[in-house]
C-alpha positions as CSV (number, residue, x, y, z in Angstrom):
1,X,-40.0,-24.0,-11.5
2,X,-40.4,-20.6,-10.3
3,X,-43.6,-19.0,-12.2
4,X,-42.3,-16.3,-14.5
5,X,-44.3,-13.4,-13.1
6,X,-42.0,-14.2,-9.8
7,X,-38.5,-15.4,-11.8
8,X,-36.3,-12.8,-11.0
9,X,-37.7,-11.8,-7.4
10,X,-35.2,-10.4,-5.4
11,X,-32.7,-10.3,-8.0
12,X,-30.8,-7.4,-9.1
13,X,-30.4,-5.5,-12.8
14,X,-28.9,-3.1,-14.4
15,X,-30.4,-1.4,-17.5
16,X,-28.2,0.8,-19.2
17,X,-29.8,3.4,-21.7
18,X,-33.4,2.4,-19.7
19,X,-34.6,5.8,-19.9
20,X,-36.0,5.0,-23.3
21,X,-36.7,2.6,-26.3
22,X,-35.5,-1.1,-25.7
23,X,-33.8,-0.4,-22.3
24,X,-37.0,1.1,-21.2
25,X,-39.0,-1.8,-22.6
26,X,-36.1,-4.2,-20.6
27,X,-36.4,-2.3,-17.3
28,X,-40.2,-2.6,-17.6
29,X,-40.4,-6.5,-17.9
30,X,-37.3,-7.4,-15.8
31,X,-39.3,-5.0,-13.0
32,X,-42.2,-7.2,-14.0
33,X,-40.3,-10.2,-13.4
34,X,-39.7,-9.4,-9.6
35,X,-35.8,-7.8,-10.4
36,X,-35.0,-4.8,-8.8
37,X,-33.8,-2.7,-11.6
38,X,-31.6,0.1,-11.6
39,X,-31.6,2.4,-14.8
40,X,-28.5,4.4,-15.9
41,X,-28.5,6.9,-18.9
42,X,-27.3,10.4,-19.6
43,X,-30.3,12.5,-19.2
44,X,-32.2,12.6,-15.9
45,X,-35.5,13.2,-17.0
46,X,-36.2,10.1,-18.8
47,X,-34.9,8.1,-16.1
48,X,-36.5,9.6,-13.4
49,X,-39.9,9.4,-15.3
50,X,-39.3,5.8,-15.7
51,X,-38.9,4.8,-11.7
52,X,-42.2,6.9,-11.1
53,X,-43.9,4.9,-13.9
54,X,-42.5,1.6,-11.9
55,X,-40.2,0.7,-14.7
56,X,-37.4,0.4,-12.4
57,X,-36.4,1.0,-8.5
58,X,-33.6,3.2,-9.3
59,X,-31.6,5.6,-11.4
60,X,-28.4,6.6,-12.1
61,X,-27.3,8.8,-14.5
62,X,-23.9,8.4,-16.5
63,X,-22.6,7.9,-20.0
64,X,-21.5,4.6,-20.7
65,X,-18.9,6.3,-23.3
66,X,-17.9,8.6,-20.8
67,X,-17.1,8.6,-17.0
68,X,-19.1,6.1,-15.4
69,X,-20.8,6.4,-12.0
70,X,-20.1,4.0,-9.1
71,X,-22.2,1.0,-10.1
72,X,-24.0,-1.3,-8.0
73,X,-23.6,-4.9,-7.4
74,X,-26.1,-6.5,-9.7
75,X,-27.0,-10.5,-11.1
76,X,-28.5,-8.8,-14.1
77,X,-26.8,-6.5,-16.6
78,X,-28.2,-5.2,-19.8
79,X,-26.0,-3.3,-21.8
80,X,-29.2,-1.5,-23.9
81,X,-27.3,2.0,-24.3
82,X,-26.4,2.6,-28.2
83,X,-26.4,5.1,-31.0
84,X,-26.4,5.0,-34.8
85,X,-25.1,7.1,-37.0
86,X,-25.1,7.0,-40.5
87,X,-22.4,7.9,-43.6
88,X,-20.6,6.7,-46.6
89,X,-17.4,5.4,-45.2
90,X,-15.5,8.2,-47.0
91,X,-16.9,10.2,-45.6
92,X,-17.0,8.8,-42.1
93,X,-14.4,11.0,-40.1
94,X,-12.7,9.3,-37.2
95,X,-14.4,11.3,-34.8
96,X,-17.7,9.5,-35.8
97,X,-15.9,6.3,-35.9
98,X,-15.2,6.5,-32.6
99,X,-18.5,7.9,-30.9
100,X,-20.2,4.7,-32.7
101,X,-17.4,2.4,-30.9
102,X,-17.3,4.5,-27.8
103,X,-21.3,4.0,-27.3
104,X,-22.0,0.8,-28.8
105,X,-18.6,-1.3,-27.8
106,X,-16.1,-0.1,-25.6
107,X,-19.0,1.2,-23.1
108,X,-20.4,-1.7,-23.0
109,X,-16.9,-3.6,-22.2
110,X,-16.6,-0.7,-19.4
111,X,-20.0,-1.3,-17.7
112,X,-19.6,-5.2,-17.6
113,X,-15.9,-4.8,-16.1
114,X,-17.4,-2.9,-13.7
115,X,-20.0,-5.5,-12.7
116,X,-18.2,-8.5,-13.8
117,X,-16.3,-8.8,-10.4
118,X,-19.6,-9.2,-8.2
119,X,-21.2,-12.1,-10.2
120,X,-18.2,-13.7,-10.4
121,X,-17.7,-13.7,-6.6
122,X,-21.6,-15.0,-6.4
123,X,-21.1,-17.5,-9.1
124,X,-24.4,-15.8,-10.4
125,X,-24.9,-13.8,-13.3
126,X,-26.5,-12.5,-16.6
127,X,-25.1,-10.2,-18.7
128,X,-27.3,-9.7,-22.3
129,X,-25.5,-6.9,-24.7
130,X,-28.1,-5.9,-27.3
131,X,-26.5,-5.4,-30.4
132,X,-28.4,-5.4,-34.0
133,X,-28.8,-7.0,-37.3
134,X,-25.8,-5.3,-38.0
135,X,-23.5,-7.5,-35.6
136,X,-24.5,-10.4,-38.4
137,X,-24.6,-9.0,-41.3
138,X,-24.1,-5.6,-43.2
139,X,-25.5,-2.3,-44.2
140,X,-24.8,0.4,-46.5
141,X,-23.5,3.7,-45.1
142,X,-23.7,2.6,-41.2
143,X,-19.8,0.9,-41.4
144,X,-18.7,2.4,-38.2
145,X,-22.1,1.1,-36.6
146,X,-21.3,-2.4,-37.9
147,X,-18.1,-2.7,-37.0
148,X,-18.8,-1.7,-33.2
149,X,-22.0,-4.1,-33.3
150,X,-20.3,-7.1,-35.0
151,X,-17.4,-5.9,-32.0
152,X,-20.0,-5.9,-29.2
153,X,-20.9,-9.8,-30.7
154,X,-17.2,-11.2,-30.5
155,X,-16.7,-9.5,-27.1
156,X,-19.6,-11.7,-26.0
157,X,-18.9,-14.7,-27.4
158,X,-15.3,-14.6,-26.5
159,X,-16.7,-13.5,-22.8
160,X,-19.2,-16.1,-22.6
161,X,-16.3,-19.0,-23.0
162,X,-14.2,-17.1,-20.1
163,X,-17.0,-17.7,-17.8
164,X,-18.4,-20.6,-19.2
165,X,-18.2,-22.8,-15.7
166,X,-18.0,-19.5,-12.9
167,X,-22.6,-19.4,-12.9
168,X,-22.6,-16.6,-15.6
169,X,-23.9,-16.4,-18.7
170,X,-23.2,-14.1,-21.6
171,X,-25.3,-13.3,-24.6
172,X,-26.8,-11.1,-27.4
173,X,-30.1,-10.2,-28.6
174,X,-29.8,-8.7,-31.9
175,X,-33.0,-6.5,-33.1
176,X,-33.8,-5.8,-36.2
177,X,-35.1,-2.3,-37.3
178,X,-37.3,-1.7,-33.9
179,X,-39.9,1.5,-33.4
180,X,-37.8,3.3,-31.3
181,X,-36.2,7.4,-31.2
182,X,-32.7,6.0,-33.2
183,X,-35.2,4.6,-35.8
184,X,-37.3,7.6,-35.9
185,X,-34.2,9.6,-36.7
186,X,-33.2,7.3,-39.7
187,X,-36.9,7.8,-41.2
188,X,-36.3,11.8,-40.3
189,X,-33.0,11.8,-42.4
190,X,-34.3,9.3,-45.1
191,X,-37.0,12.2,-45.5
192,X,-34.1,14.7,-45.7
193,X,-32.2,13.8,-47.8
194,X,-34.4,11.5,-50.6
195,X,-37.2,14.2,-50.2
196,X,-39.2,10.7,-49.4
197,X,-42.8,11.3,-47.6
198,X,-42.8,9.6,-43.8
199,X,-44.7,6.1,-45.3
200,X,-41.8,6.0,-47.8
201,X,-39.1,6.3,-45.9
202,X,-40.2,3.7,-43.0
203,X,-41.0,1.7,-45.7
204,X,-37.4,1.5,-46.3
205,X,-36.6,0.4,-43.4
206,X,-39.6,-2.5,-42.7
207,X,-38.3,-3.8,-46.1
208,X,-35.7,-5.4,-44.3
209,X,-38.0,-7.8,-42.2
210,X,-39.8,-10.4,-44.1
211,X,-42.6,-9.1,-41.8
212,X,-43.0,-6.3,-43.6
213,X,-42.8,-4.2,-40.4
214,X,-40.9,-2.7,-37.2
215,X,-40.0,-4.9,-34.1
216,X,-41.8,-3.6,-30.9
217,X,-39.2,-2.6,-28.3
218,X,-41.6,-4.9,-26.0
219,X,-40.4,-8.0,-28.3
220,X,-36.8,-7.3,-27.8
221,X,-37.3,-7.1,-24.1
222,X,-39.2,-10.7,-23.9
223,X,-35.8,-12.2,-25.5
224,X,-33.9,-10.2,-23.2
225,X,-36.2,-11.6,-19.8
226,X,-35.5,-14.8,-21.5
227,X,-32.2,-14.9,-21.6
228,X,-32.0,-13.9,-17.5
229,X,-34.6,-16.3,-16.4
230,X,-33.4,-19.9,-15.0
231,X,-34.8,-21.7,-18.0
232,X,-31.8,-20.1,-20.3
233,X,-29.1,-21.1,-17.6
234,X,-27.7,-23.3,-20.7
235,X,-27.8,-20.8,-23.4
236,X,-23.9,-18.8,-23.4
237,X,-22.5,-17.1,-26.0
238,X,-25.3,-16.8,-28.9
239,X,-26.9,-14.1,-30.9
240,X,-30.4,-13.9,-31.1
241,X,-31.9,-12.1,-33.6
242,X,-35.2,-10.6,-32.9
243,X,-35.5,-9.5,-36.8
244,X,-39.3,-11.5,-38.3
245,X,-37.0,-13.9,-40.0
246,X,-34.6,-11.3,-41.6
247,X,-31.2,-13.2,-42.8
């Protein structure tokens, strides 16, 4: 067995939304790994930062819920680009309902039909969609998030059984509340609108994990380096939950 420092030499991945948070934190330890990664999100900045700090080979910039750039042939895709916004459902205009599918479902679909092709032709592949929580379960005032995350799990499952016996693997890693920017906004508009102090209002949110505190972006990226190493070449088609235990 390959020693994990040197799994993935020589393979390549795909990071999308690697230019911060969890996509960052995947590029770093798939890099880490030996993979040469290539990291595609809609600023350049963050993206070009992250192949100076050696988090990656390569960037492309793109919007997953946009026009795509030509992508390249990979044996790693992780689809880490995603957004949250939050409402009551009545008051959740379709235009929001479709910038939280755009980003966190049918962008995803897009990349992986883009890529799909190429691991199928190599009978080698990993594709891991990172999706939330939310894909299992639900939450006040984020419907139009849930329903794209709980999307982004059946399009995996159902994807996973399509190329079951073709030497690609499809799966989820579902986070809960994790210390990244999209969290840092929900504490930013818990203390806007409750009038909450900062402690408070990410106290709110750690409530969720039995823990009693946020996942580490690094966490969700050892599941994620998991899941594309040879030891998970039997795991297809599961959700799991990076969440300290939360059901």
């Amino acid at each position: 067995m390959a020693s994990r420092s040197a799994a993935l030499e020589g393979l390549s991945a795909l990071v999308t939304g690697g230019g911060s948070g969890i996509g960052l934190a995947c590029a770093r330890a798939l890099s880490a790994a030996g993979a040469g990664v290539t990291v595609l999100g809609r600023r350049e900045a963050p993206l070009r930062a992250a192949v100076e700090a050696g988090a990656a080979r390569t960037f492309l910039v793109g919007d997953v819920a946009g026009e795509l750039p030509p992508l390249p042939r990979c044996a790693l895709l992780v689809n880490a680009a995603g957004a949250a916004e939050s409402a009551p459902f009545l008051k959740t205009d379709a235009a929001l309902w479709e910038r939280m599918l755009a980003v966190n479902l049918t962008g995803a679909a897009a990349v992986i039909r883009a890529v799909l092709p190429g691991m199928l032709e190599a009978r080698q592949g990993r594709i891991v969609n990172i999706a939330s929580t939310a894909a299992l379960k639900g939450y006040p005032y984020v419907a139009a998030y849930a329903a794209a995350k709980h999307g982004l799990l059946g399009l995996t499952r159902a994807l996973a059984l399509e190329v079951a016996g073709r030497g690609v693997t499809v799966n989820c890693v579902c986070p809960g509340f994790t210390e990244t920017d999209i969290v840092a906004e929900s504490i930013a508009r818990i203390m806007a609108k409750t009038g909450r102090g900062e402690a408070e209002a990410r106290a709110e949110l750690t409530r969720h994990n039995p823990q009693g505190r946020l996942v580490q972006p690094e966490e969700v990226a050892a599941a994620v380096l998991y899941l594309c190493g040879p030891e998970a070449a039997a795991v297809n088609g599961v959700a799991l939950p990076v969440a300290g235990g939360e059901a």
